[in-house]
C-alpha positions as CSV (number, residue, x, y, z in Angstrom):
1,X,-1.3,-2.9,4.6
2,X,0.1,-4.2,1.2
3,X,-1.4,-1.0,-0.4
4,X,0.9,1.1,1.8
5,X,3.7,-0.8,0.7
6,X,2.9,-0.6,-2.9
7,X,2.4,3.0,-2.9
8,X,5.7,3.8,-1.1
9,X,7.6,1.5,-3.8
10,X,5.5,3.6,-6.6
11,X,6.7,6.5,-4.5
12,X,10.3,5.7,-4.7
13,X,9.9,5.3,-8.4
14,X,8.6,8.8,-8.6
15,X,12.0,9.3,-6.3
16,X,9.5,10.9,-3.8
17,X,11.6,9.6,-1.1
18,X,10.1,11.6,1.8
19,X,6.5,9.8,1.1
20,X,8.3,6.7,0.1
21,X,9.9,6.7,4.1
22,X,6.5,7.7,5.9
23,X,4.4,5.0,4.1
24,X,7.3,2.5,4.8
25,X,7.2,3.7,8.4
26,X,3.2,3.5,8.8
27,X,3.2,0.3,6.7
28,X,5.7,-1.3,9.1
29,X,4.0,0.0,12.2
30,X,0.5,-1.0,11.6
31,X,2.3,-4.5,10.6
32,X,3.4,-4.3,14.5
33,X,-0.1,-3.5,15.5
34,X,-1.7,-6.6,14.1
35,X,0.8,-9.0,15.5
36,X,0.3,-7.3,18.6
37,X,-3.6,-7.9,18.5
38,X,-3.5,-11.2,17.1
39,X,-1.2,-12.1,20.0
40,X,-3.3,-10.6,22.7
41,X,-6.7,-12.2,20.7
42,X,-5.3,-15.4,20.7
43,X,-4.1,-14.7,24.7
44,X,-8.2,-14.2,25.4
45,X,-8.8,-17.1,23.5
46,X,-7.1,-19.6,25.9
């Protein structure tokens, strides 16, 4: 996940804005994902 971020900031260096937005965007949703499993893992657990 930190790789997607680091590649959209070396994306808006390259002022590749369009990349820069659709790695922010995955980055951010697979951000959502995890939190999402971890809460329905940790739901199972109890």
């Amino acid at each position: 996940m930190t790789d997607l971020y680091s590649e959209a900031d070396n994306a808006v260096e390259q002022e590749n804005y369009n990349d820069a937005s659709l790695l922010q965007s995955q980055a951010d949703l697979l951000y959502e994902v995890v939190e999402n499993l971890e809460t329905i893992l940790s739901e199972q657990e109890d």
